[in-house]
N, C-alpha and C positions, 0 to 999 in steps of 0.2 A: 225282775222287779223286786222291791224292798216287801212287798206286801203281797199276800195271794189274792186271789178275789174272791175265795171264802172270806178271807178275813178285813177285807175292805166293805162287807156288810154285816158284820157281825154283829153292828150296833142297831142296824136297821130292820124293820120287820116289813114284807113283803107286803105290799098292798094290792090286792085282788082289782082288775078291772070294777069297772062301775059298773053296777048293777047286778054285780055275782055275788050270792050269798057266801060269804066267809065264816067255813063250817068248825071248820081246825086251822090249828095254828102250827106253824115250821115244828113245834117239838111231838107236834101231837101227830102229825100227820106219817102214822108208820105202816108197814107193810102188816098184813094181817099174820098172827104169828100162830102156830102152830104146835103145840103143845109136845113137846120133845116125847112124853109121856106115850103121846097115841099117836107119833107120826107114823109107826108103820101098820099099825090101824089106817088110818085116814087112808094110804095111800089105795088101798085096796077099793076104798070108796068114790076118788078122785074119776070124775067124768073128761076133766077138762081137760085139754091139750095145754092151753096155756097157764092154767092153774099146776099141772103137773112138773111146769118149766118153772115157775115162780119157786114152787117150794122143793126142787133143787135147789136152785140158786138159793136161798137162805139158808139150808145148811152144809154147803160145803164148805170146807175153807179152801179145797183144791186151785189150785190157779186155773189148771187145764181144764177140770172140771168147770166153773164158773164161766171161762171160755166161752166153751162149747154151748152153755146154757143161755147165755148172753145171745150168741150168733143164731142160737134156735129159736128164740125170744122175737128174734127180730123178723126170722125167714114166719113165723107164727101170725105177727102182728098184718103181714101183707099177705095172707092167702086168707083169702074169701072178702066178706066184708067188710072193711074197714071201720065203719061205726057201731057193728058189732063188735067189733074188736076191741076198738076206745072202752066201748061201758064196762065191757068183764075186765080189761085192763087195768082200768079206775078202779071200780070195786074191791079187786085182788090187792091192792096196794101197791099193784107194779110198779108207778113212778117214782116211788119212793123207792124201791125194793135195788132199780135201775141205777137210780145214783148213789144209794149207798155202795153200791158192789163197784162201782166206777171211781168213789170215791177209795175205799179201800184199796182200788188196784188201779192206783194214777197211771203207774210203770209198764201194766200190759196194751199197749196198742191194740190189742185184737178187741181186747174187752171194751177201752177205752171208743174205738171204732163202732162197736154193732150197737152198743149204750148210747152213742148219741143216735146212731139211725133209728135204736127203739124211738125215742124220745122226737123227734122229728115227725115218726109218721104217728105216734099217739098222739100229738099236740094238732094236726094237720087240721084245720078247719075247727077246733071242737076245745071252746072257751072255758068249761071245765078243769080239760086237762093243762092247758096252758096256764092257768092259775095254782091250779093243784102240783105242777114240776116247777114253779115257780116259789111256791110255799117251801120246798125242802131243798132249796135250793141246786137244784137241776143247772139253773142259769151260769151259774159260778161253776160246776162241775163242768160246764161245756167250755166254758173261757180260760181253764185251767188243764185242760185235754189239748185244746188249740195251740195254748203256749206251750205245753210240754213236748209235744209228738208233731210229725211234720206232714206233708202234704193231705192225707189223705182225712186226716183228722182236719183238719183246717176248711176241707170243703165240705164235709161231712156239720163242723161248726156251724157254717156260714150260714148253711141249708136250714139249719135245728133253729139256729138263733130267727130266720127270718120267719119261719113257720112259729115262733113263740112269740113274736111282738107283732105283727102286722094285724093290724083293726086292735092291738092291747094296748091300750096307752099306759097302762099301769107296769107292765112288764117293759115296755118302752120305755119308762121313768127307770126302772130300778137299773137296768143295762146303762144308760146312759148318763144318768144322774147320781143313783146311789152307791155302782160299784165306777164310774167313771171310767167306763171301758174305750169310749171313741179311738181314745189314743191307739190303743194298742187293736183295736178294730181297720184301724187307717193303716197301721203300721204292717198287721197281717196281709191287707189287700194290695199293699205297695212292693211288698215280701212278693209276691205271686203273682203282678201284674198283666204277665205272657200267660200267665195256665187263662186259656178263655174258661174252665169251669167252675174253678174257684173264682175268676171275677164278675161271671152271670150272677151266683149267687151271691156275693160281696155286693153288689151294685141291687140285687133285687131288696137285702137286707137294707139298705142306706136309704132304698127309695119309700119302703114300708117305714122307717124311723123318721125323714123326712116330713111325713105325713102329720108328723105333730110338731105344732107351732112352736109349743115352748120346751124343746131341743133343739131346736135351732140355732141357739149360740153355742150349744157345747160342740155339734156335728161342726159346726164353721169352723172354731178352733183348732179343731184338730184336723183342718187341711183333708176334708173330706172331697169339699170340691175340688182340688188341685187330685186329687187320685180318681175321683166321678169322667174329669176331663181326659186323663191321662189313658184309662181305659175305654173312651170312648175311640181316640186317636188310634191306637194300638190295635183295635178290636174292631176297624171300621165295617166288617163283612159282615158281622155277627149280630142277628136283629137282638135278641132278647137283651142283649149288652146295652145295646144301644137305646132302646126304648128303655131297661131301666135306669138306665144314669142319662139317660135325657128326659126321662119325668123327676126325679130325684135333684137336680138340678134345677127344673123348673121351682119347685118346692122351697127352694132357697132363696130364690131371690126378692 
């Protein structure tokens, strides 16, 4: 495509769900940084498992290294409690931390891959983070992993994206309206029709987008429901397919 979808929101600033206070703004919201001075200080003081992964990842330039830190990041964020996990997540500045290293390294699949599963299960249920990966643009960095890399990223995408807008109208808007993703949302899902796991999650995203009224001409347009239908056909064994491109459908009409 002529344009990236960083640069299809360039002009626009992210608008937080309602009712979320809007603390920082996309330039302000950085990872916490660590004084080059006292890092090997600090490390000796570091308690945290996930704080210790965080500030690797911010100073290596290593490919392999940032890797391996990413994939740790990730296997981190799912052992134990999960909403433990979000708040120190949060705090550390990992969201941020996440997609600049994602951003810097479009070209590594591996990186590209554990970056958006961090971002998926930070986001899961917990409207903070969903607005806060939204403010530095998380969104665009997922739509831009999807387009660049192939299967595994794409359902990896669909999962992140659906977990980032379901119950957000705001993040709804900007996916749909501001960076005008549908297109190339429809075109992904039509791309992978047969993968039933890329299309459970493709069909659960369209039925959470769905949910808001005024998307609803852009989803049309772009031949959502002709790919809703198409995987319902395809996929007839498969419940979770079927109930969500049979409620997402309902939604449209």
């Amino acid at each position: 495509m002529a344009k990236t979808f960083q640069d299809a929101a360039a002009a626009n600033a992210v608008s937080p769900a309602s009712g979320v206070k809007r603390e920082r703004s996309g330039d302000e919201e950085q990872t916490r940084h660590v004084s080059p001075r006292t890092q090997e200080e600090n490390d000796d003081e570091v308690e945290s498992v996930l704080e210790k992964i965080l500030l690797r990842t911010l100073r290596s330039d290593d490919d392999a290294v940032l890797a391996n830190a990413v994939e740790e990041l990730y296997y981190e964020m799912i052992d134990g409690t999960l909403a433990a996990k979000q708040k120190e997540f949060y705090q550390l500045g990992g969201h941020a931390t996440t997609v600049r290293v994602m951003n810097e390294r479009l070209a590594s699949k591996s990186i590209q891959d554990y970056g958006i599963a961090v971002l998926r299960k930070a986001c899961d249920k917990n409207d903070e983070l969903k607005n806060a990966i939204a403010r530095v643009k998380g969104i665009q960095a997922i739509l831009e992993a999807m387009e660049k890399h192939e299967r595994v990223l794409v359902w990896e995408g669909f999962g992140a994206l659906w977990n980032l807008v379901v119950e957000n109208e705001g993040n709804a808007e900007l996916l749909v309206k501001k960076l005008d993703a549908m297109p190339f949302l429809v075109k992904m899902m039509n791309s992978y029709i047969s993968d039933k796991d890329i299309t459970e999650r493709a069909c659960g995203l369209l039925e959470a987008l769905c949910g808001f009224k005024n998307l609803k001409k852009q989803i049309v347009s772009a031949k959502a429901k002709t790919a809703l239908a198409t995987a319902m056909d395809k996929h007839e064994e498969h419940a979770e397919i079927q109930e969500h491109a049979g409620a997402a459908m309902k939604l449209l009409l």
